[in-house]
C-alpha positions in Angstrom: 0.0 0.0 0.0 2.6 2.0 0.8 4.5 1.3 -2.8 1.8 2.4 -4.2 0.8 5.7 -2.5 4.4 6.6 -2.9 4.4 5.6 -6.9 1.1 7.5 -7.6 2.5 10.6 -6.0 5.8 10.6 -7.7 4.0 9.9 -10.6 1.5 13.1 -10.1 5.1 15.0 -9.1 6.4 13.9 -12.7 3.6 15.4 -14.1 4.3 18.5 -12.4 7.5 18.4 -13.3 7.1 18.0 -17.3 4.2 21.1 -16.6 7.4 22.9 -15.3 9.3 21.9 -18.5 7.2 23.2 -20.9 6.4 26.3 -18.5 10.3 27.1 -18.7 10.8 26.5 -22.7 7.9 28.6 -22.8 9.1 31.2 -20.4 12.4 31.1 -22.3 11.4 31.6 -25.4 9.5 34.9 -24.5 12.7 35.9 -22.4 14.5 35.5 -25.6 12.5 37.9 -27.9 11.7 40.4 -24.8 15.5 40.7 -25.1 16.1 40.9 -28.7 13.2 43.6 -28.5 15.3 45.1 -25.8 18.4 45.6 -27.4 16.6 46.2 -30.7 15.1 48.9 -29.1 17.9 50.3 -26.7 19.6 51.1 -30.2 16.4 52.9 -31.5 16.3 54.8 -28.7 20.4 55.6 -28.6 19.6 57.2 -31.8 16.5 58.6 -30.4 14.5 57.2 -33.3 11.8 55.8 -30.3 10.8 57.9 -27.8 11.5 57.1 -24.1 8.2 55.5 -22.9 8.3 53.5 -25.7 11.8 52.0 -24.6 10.9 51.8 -21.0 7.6 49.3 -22.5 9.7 47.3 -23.6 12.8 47.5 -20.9 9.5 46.3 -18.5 8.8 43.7 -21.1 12.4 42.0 -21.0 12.6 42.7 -17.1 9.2 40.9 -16.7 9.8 38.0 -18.9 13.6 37.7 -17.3 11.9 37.6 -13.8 9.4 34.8 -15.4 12.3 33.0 -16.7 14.3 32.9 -13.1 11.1 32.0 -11.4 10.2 28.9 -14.0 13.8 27.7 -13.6 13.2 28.0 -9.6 10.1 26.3 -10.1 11.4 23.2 -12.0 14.7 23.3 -9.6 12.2 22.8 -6.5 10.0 20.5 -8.2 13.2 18.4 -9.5 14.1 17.9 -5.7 10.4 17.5 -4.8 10.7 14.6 -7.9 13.5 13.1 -5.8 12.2 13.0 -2.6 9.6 10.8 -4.1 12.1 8.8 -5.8 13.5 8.3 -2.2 10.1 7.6 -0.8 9.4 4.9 -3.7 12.9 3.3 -3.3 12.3 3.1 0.5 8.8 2.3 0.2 9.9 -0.9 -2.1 12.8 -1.6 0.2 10.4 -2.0 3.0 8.2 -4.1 1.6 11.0 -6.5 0.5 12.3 -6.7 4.0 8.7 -7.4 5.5 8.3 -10.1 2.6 11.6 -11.2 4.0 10.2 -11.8 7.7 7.2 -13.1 6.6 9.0 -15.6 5.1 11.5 -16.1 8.3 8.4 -16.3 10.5 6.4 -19.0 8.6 10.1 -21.0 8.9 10.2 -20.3 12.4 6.3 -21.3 12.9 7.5 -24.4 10.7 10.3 -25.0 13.2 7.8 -24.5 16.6 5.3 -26.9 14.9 7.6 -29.5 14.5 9.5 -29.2 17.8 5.8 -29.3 19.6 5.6 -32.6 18.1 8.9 -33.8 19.2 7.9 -32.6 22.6 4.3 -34.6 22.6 6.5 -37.5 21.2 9.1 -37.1 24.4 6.0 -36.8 26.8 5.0 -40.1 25.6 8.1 -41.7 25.8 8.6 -40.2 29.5 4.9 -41.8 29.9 6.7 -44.8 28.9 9.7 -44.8 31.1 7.7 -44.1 34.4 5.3 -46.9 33.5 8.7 -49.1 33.1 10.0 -47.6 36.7 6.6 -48.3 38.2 6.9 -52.3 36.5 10.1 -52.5 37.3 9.6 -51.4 40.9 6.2 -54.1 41.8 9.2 -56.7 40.4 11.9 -55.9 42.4 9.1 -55.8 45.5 7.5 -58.9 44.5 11.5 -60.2 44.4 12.4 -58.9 47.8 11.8 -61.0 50.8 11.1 -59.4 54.1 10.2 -59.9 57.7 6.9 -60.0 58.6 8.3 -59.5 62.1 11.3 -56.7 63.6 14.0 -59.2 64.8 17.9 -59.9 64.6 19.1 -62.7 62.0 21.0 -65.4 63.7 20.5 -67.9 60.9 21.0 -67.9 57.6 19.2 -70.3 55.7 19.6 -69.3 52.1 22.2 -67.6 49.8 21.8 -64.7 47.3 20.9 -66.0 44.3 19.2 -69.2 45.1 15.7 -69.8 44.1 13.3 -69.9 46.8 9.6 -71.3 47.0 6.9 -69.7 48.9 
């Protein structure tokens, strides 16, 4: 969205910007016959074939169209850096949106990644499930394997070895 606010304003800007062409070419070309009208008539007046209103007319007409010549050239100057800054904006704009495309990508890997480590973690849990049902097996063995006294007492006879089989 943001590519493309920035494009349609630097586009608008570009249109501004030819506007400011054609406004200078056309301020230019009047700035060039105010002049040669100037200097036509500065000589007309040197010889004081023109009288002097008639030469000031004209000196406002060349002083006029050289102020409208400076201040189209000003005008396309600004909007040439105002072009720019858009430029700017567009680049950054796209730059942006590559580096979110970017993430996206990293966080789908990463939620890729979680998925699969939750299943290794159900799969542990099972196994642990396992193992403590093992211990708890193995544990009713070793206490159905382990003879004790039904009565507190000191041994003074042995009857039996470790290891030997023994009947109930």
């Amino acid at each position: 969205l943001q590519v493309k606010s920035a494009k349609e304003a630097l586009k608008a800007v570009k249109s501004e910007v030819e506007a400011a062409e054609a406004a200078l070419q056309q301020a230019r070309a009047v700035y060039d016959k105010a002049k040669r009208d100037y200097l036509r008539f500065k000589n007309l007046y040197a010889k004081r074939v023109i009288s002097k209103s008639r030469f000031e007319e004209v000196e406002l007409k060349f002083k006029s169209a050289e102020a409208g010549l400076k201040e189209a050239e000003a005008n396309l100057k600004a909007l040439k850096a105002k072009e720019a800054t858009y430029k700017n904006r567009v680049l950054t704009a796209e730059s942006r949106r590559r580096e979110i495309l970017s993430l996206e990508r990293q966080v789908a890997a990463l939620e890729g990644t979680i998925r699969a480590t939750e299943s290794e973690v159900k799969a542990l849990k099972e196994k642990a499930k396992e193992a403590e049902a093992a211990v708890e097996r193995l544990k009713a063995v070793i206490a159905d394997l382990t003879v004790r006294s039904p009565i507190n007492g000191t041994v003074t006879e042995k009857l039996v070895n470790r290891g030997e089989v023994v009947a109930p």
